[in-house]
VOGU-3710 file (C-alpha; in Angstrom, 3 decimals, decimal comma):
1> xxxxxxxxxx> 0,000/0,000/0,000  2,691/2,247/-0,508  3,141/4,966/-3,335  5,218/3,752/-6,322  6,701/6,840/-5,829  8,985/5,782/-3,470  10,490/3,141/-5,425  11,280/4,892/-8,476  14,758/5,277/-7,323  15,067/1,754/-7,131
11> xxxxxxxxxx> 14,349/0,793/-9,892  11,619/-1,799/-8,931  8,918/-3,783/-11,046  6,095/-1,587/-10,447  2,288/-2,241/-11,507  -0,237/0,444/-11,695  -3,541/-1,040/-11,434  -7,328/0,483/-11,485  -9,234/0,164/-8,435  -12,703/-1,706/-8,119
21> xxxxxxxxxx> -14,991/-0,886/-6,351  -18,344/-2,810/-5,085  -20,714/0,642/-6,060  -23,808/-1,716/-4,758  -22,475/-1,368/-1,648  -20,931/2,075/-1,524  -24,554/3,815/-2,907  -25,055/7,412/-3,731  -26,820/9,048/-0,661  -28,628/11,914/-2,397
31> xxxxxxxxxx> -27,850/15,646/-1,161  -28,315/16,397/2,950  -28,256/19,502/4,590  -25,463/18,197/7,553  -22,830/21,422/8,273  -19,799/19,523/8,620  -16,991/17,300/7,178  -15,551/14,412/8,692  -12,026/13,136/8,377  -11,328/9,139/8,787
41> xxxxxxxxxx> -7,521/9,803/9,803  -7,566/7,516/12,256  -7,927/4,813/10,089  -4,611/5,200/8,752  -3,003/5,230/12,029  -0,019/2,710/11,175  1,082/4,817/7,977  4,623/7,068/8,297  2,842/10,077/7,791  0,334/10,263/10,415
51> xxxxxxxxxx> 1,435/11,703/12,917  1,817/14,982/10,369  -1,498/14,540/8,814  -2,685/14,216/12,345  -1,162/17,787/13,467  -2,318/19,147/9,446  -5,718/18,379/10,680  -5,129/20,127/14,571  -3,819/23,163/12,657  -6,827/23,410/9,778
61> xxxxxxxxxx> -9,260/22,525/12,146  -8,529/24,791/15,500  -11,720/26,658/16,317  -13,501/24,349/14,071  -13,974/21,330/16,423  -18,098/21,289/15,547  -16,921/21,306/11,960  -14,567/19,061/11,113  -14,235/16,058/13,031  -11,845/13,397/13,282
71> xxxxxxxxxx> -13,771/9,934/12,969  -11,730/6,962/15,615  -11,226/3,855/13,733  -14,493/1,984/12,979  -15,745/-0,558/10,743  -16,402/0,068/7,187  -20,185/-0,205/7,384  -20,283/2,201/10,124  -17,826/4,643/7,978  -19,835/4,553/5,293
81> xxxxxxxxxx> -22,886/5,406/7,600  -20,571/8,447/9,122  -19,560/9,449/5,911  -23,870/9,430/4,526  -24,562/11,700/7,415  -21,852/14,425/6,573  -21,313/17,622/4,163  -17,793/15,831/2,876  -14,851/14,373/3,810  -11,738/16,500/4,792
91> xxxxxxxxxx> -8,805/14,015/3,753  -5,205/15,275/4,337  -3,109/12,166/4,392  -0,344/12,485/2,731  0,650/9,427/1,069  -2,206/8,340/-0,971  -2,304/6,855/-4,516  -5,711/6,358/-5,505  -7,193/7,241/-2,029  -9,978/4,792/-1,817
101> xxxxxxxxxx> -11,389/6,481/1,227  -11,501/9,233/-1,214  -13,459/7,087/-3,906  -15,774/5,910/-0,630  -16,704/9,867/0,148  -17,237/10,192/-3,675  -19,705/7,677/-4,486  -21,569/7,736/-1,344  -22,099/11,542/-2,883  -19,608/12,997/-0,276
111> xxxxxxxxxx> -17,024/15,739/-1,815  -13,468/15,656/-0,899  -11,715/18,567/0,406  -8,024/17,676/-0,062  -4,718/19,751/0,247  -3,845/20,821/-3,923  0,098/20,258/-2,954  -0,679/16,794/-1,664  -3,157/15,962/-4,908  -1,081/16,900/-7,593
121> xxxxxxxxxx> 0,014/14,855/-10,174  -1,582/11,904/-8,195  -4,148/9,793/-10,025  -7,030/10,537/-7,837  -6,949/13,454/-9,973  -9,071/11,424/-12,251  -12,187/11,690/-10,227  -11,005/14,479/-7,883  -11,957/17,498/-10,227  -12,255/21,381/-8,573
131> xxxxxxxxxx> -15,779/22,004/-8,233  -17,725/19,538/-9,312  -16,180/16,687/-6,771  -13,266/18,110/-4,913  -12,434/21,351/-2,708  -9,152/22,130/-3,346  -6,549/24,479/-0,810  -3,380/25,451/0,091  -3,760/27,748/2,974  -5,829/27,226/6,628
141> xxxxxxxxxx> -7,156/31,305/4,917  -8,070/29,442/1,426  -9,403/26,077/3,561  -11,580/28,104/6,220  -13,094/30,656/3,087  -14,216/27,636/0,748  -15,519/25,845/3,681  -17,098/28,729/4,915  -19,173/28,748/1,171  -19,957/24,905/0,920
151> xxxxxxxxxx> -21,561/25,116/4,125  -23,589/27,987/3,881  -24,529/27,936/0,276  -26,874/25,407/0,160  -27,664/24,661/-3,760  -24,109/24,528/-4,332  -23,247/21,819/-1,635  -26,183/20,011/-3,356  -24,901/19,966/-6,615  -21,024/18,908/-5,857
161> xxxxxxxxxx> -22,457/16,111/-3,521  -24,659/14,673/-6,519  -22,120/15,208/-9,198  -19,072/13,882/-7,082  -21,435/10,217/-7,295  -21,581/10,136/-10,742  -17,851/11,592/-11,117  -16,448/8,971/-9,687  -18,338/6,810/-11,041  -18,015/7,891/-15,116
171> xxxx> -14,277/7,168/-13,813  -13,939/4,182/-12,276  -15,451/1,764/-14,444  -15,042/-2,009/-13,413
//
């Protein structure tokens, strides 16, 4: 599960494969009027980089706590349920290939906000698209004033949460 990225150097055998994904299970919630994102961090609690995704999240979030809020580790069912009764998903990890807890948020009908240095040149790219599925930011100033907008503006929260669903989906095709 680690980014080909980092074996490059090394010359290693490397294959690049397309995710699947079970979208009977993972079904498109329809719009909701919740007022805040969840992050599911803590799932990735045994990867090198948590502990600074951990304190990424601390510092974007301060003052926020009602707002964003960090999700313990759970089951998958139960994410999913989380991730139906939120705005979005706020994922900052940053080692991530295809992100499937990205892909999760996305087809449940869930936008992504994600950091733009961390998503760049990644493949999640693909289905993470400014606007219509993903939040992009590089500042806590550019994160808190696009937040600020999805939550209060509700038509277009609406309309990124039912085209990230069929996004990802147009995407990812099994």
């Amino acid at each position: 599960a680690t980014t080909p990225t980092q074996y490059e150097n090394a010359h290693r055998h490397l294959a690049y494969w397309i995710p699947w994904i079970d979208w009977t299970q993972i079904k498109n919630s329809g719009p909701n009027d919740a007022l805040h994102l969840d992050s599911f961090l803590a799932h990735h609690y045994t990867f090198p980089d948590f502990a600074a995704s951990k304190q990424t999240f601390d510092d974007m979030c301060k003052g926020k706590e009602d707002t964003c809020l960090l999700i313990p580790w759970i089951s998958r069912d139960s994410m999913f349920e989380k991730m139906r009764e939120s705005a979005g998903t706020l994922h900052i990890k940053e080692l991530e290939g295809t992100g499937y807890t990205i892909i999760q948020s996305l087809a449940i009908g869930r936008p992504v906000f994600l950091k733009r240095s961390y998503s760049a040149g990644k493949r999640l790219m693909n289905w993470c698209i400014e606007g219509e599925s993903a939040i992009f930011f590089d500042t806590k100033e550019e994160f808190d004033q696009k937040l600020e907008k999805y939550l209060n503006d509700r038509e277009y929260r609406h309309r990124l949460q039912e085209s990230s669903a069929q996004i990802v989906r147009r995407s990812i095709d099994n």
